[in-house]
C-alpha positions in Angstrom: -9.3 -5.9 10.6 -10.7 -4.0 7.9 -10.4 -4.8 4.3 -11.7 -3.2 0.9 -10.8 -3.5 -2.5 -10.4 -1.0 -5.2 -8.3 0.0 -8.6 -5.0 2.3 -7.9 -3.9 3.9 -10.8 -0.2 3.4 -12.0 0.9 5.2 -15.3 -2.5 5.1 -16.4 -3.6 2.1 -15.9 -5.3 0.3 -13.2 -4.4 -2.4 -10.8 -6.8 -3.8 -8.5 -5.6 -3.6 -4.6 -6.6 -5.1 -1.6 -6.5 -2.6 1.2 -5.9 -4.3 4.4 -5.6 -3.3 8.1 -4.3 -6.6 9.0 -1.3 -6.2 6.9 1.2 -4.4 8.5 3.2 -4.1 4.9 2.7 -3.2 1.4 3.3 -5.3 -1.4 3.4 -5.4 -5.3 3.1 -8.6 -7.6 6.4 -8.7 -10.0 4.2 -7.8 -13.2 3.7 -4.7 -10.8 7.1 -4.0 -10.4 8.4 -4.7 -13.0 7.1 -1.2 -14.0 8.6 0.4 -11.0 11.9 1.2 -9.7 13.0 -1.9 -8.0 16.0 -2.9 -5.2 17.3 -6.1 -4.5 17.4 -6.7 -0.8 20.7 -7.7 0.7 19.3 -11.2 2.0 16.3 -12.5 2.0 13.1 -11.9 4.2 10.2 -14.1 5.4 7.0 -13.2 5.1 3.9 -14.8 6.1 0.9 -13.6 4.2 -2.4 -15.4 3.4 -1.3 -18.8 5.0 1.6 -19.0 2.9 5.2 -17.9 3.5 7.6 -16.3 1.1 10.9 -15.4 0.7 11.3 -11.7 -0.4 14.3 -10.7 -2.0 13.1 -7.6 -3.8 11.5 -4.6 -2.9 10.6 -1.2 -4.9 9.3 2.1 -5.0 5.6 2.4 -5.5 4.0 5.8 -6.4 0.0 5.5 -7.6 -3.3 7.3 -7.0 -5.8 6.2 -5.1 -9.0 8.0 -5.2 -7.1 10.4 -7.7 -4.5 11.4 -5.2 -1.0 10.5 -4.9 0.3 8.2 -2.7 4.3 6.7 -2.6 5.8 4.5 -0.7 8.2 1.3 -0.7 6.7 -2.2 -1.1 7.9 -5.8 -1.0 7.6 -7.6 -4.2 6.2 -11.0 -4.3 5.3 -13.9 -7.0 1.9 -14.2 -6.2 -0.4 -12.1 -3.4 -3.6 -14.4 -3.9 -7.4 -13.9 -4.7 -10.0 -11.7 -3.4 -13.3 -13.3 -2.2 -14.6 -13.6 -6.1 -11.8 -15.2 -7.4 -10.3 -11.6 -8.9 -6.1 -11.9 -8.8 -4.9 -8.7 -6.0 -2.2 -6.9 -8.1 -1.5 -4.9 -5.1 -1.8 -4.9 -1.3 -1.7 -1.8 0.9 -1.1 -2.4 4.7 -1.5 -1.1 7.9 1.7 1.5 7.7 1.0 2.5 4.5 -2.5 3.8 5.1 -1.6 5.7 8.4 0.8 7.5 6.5 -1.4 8.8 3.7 -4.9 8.6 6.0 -6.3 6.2 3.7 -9.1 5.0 5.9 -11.3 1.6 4.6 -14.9 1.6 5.2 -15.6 -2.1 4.9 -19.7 -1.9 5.0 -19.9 0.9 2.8 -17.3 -0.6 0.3 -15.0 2.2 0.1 -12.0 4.0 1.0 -12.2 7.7 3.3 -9.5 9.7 1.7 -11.1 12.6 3.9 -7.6 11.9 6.2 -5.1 12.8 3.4 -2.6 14.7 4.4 -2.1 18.4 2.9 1.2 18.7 4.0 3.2 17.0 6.3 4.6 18.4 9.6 6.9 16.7 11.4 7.5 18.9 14.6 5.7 22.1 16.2 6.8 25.4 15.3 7.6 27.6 18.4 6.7 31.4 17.7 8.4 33.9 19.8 6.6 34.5 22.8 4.3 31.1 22.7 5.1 27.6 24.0 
């Protein structure tokens, strides 16, 4: 599991996110999303995170930057996330799914994330040219 912390930039301002391989998920805290486009889920979900579970009922678009590039993608919103090892409240956790999609790679014992994966574009199948398979 690899875990490093950073600010994500949302309208401006920043919010400091845990980014964490051993969460398969993402998720917001509701002063987070209260700034975002929000759903209400049609029943709730369980989640287990940090020792604690939680029932989410609410989940909503998240678009931010993170080392000054864009990065969207839906979250589930939560009451609380917890602490970070100093004591610092986590506004924001990015999981597992999340950070495949956008090659967000954390670099634990260098403190830091390896954006060096972000996509340029994304292609979903090959393209066949006449002539070459």
């Amino acid at each position: 599991m690899a875990r490093v912390r950073a600010n994500v930039v949302i309208d401006g301002r920043n919010y400091w996110t845990l980014f964490d391989t051993g969460a398969r998920n993402t998720y917001v805290i509701r002063d987070v999303a209260s700034l975002l486009p929000t759903i209400e889920l049609d029943r709730p979900e369980a989640v287990a995170l940090g020792g604690r579970t939680y029932q989410v009922v609410q989940g909503c678009h998240l678009t931010c930057l993170v080392e000054g590039l864009p990065v969207w993608t839906h979250a589930r919103v939560l009451e609380e996330i917890g602490t970070d090892e100093e004591g610092k409240r986590i506004e924001i956790l990015i999981g597992a799914l999340t950070m495949q999609e956008w090659g967000i790679r954390p670099l634990p014992d260098e403190e830091r994330l390896d954006m060096s994966h972000y996509p340029k574009e994304f292609t979903e199948f090959p393209i066949i040219r006449a002539g070459h398979q």
